[in-house]
C-alpha positions as CSV (number, residue, x, y, z in Angstrom):
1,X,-35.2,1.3,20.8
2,X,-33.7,4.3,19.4
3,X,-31.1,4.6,16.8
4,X,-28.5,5.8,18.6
5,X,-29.5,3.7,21.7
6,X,-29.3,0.5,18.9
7,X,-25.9,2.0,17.4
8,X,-24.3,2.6,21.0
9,X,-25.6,-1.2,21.9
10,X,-24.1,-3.1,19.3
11,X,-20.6,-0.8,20.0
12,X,-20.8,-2.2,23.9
13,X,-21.0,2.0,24.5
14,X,-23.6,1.7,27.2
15,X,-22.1,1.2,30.9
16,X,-25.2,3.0,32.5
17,X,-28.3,5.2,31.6
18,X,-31.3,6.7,33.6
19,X,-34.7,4.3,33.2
20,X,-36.2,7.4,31.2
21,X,-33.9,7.7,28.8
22,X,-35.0,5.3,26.1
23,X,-38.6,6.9,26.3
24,X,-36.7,10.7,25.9
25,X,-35.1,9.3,23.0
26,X,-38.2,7.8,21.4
27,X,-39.8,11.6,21.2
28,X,-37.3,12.4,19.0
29,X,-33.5,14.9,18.8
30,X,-32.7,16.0,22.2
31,X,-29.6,18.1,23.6
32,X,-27.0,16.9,25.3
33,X,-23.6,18.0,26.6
34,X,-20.4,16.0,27.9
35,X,-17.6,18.2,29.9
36,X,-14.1,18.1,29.2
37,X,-11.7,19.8,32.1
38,X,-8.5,21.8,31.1
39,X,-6.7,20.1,33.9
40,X,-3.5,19.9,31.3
41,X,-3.0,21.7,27.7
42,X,-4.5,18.8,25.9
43,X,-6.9,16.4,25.7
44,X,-5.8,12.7,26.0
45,X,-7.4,9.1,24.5
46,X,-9.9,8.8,27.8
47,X,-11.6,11.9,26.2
48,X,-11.7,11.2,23.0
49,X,-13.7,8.2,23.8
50,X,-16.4,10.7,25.0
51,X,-15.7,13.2,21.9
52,X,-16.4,10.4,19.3
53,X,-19.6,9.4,21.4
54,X,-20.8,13.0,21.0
55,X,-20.2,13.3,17.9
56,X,-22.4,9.9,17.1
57,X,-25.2,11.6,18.3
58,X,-25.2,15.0,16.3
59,X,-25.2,12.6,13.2
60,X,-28.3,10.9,14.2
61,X,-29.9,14.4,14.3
62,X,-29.0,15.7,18.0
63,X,-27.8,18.3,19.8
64,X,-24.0,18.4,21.2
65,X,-22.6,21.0,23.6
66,X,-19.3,20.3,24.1
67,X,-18.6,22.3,27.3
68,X,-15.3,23.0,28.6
69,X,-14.7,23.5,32.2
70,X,-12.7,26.9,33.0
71,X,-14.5,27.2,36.2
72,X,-14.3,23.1,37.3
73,X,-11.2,23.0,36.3
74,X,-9.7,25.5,38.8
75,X,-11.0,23.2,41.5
76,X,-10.4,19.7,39.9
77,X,-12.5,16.5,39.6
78,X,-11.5,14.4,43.4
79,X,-9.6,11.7,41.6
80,X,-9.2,8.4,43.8
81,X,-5.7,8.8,44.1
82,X,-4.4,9.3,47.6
83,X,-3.6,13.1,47.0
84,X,-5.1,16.8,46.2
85,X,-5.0,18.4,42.6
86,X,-2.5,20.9,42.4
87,X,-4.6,24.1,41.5
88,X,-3.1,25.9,38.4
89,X,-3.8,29.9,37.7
90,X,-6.3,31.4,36.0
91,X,-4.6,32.3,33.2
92,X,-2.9,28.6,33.1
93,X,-6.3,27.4,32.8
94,X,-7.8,29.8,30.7
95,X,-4.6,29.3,28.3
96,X,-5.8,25.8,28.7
97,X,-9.3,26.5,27.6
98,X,-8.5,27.7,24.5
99,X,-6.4,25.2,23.2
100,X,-9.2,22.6,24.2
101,X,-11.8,24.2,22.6
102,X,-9.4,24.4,19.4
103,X,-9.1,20.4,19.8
104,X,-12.8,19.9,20.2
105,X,-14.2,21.9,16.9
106,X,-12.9,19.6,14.5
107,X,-14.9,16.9,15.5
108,X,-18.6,18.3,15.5
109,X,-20.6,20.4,12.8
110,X,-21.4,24.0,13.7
111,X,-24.3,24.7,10.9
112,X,-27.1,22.8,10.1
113,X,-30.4,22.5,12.7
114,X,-28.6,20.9,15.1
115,X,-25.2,23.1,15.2
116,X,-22.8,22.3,18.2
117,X,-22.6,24.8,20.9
118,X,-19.3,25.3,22.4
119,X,-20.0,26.7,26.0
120,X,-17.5,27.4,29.3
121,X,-18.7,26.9,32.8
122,X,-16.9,29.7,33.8
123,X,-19.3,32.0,32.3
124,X,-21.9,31.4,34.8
125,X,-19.7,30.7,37.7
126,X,-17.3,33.7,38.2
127,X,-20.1,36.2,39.0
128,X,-21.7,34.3,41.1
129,X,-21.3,35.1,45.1
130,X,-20.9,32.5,47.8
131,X,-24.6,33.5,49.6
132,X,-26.5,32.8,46.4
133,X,-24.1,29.6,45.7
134,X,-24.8,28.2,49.2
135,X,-28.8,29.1,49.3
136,X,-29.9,28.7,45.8
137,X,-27.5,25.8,44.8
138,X,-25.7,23.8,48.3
139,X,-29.1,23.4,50.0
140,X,-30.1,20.8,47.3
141,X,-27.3,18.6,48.0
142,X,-26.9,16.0,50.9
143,X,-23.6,15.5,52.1
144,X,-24.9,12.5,53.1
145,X,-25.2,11.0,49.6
146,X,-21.6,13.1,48.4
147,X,-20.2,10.7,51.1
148,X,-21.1,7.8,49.0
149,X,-19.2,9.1,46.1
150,X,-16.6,6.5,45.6
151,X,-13.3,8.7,44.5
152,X,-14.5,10.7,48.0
153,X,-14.6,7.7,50.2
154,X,-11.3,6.5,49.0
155,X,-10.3,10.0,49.9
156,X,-11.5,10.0,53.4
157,X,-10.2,7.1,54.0
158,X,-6.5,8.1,53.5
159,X,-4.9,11.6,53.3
160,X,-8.7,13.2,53.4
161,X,-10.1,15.8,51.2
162,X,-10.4,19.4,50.9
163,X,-13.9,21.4,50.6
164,X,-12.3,22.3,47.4
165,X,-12.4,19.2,45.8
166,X,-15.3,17.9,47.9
167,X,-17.4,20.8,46.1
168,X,-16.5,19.8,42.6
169,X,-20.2,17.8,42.5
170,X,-22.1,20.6,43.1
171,X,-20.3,23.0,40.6
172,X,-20.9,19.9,38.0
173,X,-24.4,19.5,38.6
174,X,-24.8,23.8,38.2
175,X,-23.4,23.0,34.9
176,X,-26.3,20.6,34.3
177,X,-28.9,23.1,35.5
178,X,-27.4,26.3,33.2
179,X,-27.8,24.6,30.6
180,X,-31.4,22.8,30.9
181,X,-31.9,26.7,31.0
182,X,-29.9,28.2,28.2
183,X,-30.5,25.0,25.6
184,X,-33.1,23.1,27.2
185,X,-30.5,20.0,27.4
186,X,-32.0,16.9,29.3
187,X,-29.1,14.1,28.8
188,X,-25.6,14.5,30.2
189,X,-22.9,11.7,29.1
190,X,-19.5,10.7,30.1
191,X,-17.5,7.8,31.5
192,X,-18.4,5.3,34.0
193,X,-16.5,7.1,36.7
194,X,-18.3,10.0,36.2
195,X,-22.1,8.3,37.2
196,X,-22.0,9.9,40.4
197,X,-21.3,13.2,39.5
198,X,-24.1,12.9,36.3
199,X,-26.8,11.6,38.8
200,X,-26.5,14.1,41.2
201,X,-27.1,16.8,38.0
202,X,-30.2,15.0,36.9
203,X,-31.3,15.5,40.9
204,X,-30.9,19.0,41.1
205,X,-32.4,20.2,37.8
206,X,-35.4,17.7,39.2
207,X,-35.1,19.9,42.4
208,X,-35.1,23.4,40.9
209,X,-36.8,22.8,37.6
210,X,-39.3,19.9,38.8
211,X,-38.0,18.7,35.3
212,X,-36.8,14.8,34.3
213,X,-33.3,15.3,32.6
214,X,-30.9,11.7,31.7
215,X,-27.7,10.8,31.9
216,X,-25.6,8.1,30.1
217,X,-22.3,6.9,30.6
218,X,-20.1,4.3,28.1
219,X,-17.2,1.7,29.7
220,X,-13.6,2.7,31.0
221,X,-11.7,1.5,28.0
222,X,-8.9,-1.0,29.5
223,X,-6.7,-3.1,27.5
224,X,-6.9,-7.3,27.6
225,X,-4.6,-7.3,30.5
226,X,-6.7,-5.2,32.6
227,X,-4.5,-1.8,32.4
228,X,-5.7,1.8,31.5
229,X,-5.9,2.1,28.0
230,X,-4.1,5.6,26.7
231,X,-1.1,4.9,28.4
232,X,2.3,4.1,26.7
233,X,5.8,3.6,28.8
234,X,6.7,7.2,28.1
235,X,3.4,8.5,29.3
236,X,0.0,9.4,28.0
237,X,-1.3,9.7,24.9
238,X,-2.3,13.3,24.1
239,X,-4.5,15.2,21.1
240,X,-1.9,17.5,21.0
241,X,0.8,16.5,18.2
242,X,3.3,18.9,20.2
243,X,2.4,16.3,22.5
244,X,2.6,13.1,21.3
245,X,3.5,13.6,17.3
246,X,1.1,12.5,14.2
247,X,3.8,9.2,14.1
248,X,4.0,8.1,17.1
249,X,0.2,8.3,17.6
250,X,-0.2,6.1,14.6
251,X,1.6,3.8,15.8
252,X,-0.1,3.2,19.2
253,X,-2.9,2.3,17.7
254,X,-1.2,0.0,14.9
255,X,0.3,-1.9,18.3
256,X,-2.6,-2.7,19.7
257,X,-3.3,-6.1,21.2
258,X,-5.2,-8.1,18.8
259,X,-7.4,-8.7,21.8
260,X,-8.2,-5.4,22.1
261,X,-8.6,-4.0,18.7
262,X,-12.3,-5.1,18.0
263,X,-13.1,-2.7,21.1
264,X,-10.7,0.0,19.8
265,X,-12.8,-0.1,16.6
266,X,-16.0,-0.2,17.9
267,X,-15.4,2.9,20.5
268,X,-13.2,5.3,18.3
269,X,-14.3,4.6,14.5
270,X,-17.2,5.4,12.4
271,X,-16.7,1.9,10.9
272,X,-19.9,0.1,10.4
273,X,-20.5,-3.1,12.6
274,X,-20.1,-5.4,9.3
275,X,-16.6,-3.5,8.5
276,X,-15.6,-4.6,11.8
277,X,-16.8,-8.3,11.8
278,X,-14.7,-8.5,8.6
279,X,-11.6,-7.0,9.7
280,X,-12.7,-9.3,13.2
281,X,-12.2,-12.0,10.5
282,X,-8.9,-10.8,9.4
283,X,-7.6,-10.8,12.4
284,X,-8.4,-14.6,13.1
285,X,-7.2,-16.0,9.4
286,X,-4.1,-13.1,9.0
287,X,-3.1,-12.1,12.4
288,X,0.0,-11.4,10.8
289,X,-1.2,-8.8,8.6
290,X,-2.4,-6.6,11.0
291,X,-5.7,-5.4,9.4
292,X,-8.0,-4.8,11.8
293,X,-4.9,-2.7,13.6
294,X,-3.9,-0.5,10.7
295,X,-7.5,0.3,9.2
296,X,-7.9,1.3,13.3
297,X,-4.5,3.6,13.1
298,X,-5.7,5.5,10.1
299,X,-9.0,5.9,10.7
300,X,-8.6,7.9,14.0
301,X,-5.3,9.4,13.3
302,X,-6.8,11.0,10.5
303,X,-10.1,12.0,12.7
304,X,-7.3,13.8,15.3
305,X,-4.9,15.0,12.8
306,X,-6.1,15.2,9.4
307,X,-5.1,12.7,5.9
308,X,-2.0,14.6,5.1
309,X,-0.5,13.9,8.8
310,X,-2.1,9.9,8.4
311,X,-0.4,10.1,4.8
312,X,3.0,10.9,6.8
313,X,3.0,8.8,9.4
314,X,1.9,5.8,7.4
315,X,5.2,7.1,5.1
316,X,7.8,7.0,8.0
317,X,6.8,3.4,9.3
318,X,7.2,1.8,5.8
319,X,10.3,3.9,5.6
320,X,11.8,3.0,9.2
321,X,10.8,-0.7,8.3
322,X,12.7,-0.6,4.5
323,X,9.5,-0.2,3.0
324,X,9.8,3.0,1.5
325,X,12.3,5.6,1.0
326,X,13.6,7.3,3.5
327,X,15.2,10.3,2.5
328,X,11.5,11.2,0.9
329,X,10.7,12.2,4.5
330,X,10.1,15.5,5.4
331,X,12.2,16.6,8.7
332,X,9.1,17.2,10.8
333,X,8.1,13.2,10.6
334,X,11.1,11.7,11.0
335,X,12.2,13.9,13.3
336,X,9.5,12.5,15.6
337,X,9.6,8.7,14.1
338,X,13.6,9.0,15.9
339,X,12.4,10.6,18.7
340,X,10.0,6.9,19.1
341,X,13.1,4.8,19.2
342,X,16.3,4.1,20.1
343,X,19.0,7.1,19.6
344,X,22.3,8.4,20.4
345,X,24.4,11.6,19.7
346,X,27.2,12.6,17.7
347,X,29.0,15.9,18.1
348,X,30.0,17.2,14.3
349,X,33.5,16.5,13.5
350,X,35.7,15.7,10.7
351,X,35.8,11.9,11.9
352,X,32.6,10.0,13.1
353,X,33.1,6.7,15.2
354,X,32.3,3.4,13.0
355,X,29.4,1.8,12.2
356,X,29.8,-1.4,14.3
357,X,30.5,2.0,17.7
358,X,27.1,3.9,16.3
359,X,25.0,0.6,16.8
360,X,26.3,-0.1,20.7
361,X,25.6,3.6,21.1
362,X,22.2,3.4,20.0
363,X,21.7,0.2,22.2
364,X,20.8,-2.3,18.8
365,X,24.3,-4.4,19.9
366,X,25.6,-4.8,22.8
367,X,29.4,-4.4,21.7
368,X,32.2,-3.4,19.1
369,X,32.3,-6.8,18.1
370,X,28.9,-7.7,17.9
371,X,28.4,-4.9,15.6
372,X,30.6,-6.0,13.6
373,X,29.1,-9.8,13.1
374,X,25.8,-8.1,12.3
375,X,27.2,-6.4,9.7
376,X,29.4,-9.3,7.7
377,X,26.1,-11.1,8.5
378,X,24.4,-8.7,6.4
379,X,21.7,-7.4,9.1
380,X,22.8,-3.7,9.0
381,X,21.9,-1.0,6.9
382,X,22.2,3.3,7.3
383,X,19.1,5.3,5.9
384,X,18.0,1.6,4.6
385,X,21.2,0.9,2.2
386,X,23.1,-2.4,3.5
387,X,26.5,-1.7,5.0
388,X,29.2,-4.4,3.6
389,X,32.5,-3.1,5.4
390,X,32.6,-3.5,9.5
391,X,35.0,-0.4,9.0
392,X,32.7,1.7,7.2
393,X,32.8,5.4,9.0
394,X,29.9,7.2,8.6
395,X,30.5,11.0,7.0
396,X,28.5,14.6,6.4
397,X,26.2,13.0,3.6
398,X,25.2,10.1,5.6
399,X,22.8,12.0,7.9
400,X,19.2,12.9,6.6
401,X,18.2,17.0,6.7
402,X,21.3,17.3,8.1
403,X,20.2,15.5,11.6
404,X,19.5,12.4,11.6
405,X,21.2,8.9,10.6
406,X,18.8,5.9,10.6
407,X,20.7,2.7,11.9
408,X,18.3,-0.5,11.2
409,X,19.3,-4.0,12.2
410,X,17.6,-6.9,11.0
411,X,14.3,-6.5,9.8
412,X,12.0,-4.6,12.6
413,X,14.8,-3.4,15.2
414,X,15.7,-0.1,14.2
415,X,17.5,3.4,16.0
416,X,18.8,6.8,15.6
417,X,22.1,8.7,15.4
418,X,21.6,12.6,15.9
419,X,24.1,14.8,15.0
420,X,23.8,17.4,17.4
């Protein structure tokens, strides 16, 4: 087997692969490409799955093009849901494009013998008119077998589906063709979901070129409990840090499931499959600790965002959790740490309500007089400092940068008074 078929393996990366594959692979460095659609101005946790599985390969010596989709995605991938794409503009989309490819270079080496090419579908799409598409392109494809495609047979069984989306296969498989021509690739890889849409790639080039190209394609990643992983109760989780900030990505990946986080290790860090048996260990004898979950945090927040970002958010969490100190924060981090938990608002004025009325209004007590327990208890604390007096009004110099007022009661439960 080849290496990077024996380092995908032990991972649990491989959902599917053509029969040739491991033979391609034996020969030696091949080129391959995995396509990423601007369908929003960021790439989310789903792709980075697919990034990280790239960029395995150009380390053991191969090939990556990482292609972004500014043709494909102006038409959109037929999702199973019960409803079309909304198509954004061009210049939406091309926006898009941009700020994708920006996301994808920091992941993949551009010198060397086997360089990364960034390429756009668009290229070889916009130019090209509807006779030549149909005769040179739709006469390889049997509707027949796009029928089959399971997202399109959901489709067709509910609200139907427009030619639009019904055509995304066979701009896919172009893709596919283009570049067995331009970079002589022969494997395409992606998620399970996306097996289809790979096969009927491999079957055209076959077609046109009479050549054998592969396709592989890793596992969904869903949690223990059988739910998309990448999601959070306020939405997705996004590359972007506009997005979903540097802290608050760091700490979706220092909550995961300990069920989950030998998976999370082996699919989005470079860690080595003894480093993960140990910290597998760790999590058996110290679940408390949290190993296994915190080396998986840093390791990819500081693949997405960089060490000085990791550095931060690693900062604000000991902070937030009177770890650390918190006025040492810079504005920027725990601007978004507050933003992660529960807050409330203050108008400026010469007189700010009481401690015990800040904690209802941030929802950490339910009343006046609960708050005010907590605190003779000695639960509470403001910017980490223990309050004594249930009276104590909160003034100018209490609120850090000028903004925010850090409310913690008890040991973990912790909120946020803005003054806006």
């Amino acid at each position: 087997m080849s290496e990077i078929l024996s380092e995908l393996g032990w991972r649990n990366l491989i959902a599917q692969h053509t029969p040739e594959l491991p033979d391609e692979l034996a020969k030696g460095p091949l080129t391959l490409y995995c396509g990423f659609d601007p369908t929003a101005p960021s790439l989310h946790m789903g792709n980075l799955a697919q990034i990280i599985t790239m960029a395995r390969f150009q380390r053991l010596g191969h090939t990556p093009i990482a292609l972004v989709g500014g043709a494909t995605g102006l038409i959109g991938d037929p999702s199973g849901k019960n409803a079309e794409r909304t198509l954004n503009t061009s210049d939406v989309v091309a926006n898009w494009v941009e700020k994708i490819r920006g996301q994808l270079e920091p992941f993949f080496d551009f010198s060397g013998t086997n360089a990364c090419i960034m390429a756009n579908n668009y290229d070889w799409t916009h130019n090209m008119d509807m006779l030549t598409f149909l005769r040179e392109i739709g006469k390889h494809f049997s509707v027949n077998r796009m029928l089959d495609k399971e997202s399109v047979s959901a489709r067709l069984n509910g609200a139907g589906i427009s030619y639009t989306e019904f055509s995304y296969q066979i701009l896919q498989s172009l893709d596919y063709l283009e570049l067995y021509r331009k970079h002589g690739c022969t494997l395409q890889i992606g998620g399970s979901d996306q097996w289809g849409n790979i096969t009927a790639g491999t079957d055209l080039v076959r077609r046109v070129e009479s050549a054998s190209v592969n396709g592989l394609t890793t596992p969904l990643v869903t949690k223990a409990d059988g739910t998309k992983f990448g999601k959070t109760e306020s939405g997705t989780v996004w590359l972007d840090p506009e997005l979903t900030s540097p802290y608050a990505f760091h700490q979706f990946w220092v909550n995961a499931d300990d069920r989950d986080v030998d998976t999370l290790l082996r699919t989005f860090t470079f860690r080595s499959e003894s480093e993960i048996a140990e910290l597998a260990e760790a999590t058996q004898e110290r679940p408390h600790a949290r190993e296994a979950q915190r080396t998986l945090a840093n390791d990819v927040t500081t693949l997405v965002h960089g060490e000085h970002q990791t550095a931060q958010a690693k900062a604000a969490a000991s902070a937030l959790f009177g770890q650390g100190e918190i006025r040492d924060l810079d504005p920027a981090t725990l601007d978004a740490a507050m933003r992660e938990a529960p807050n409330a608002s203050v108008a400026p004025s010469g007189q700010y309500p009481t401690v015990a009325e800040l904690l209802v209004a941030c929802e950490l007590v339910a009343s006046n007089s609960a708050g005010r327990r907590a605190i003779n208890e000695g639960g509470v604390s403001i910017n980490n400092v223990k309050v004594t007096d249930e009276n104590y009004e909160v003034t100018e110099v209490d609120f850090l940068h000028g903004k925010w007022l850090v409310l913690r009661r008890g040991k973990r439960t912790f909120g946020g008074i803005t003054r806006g």
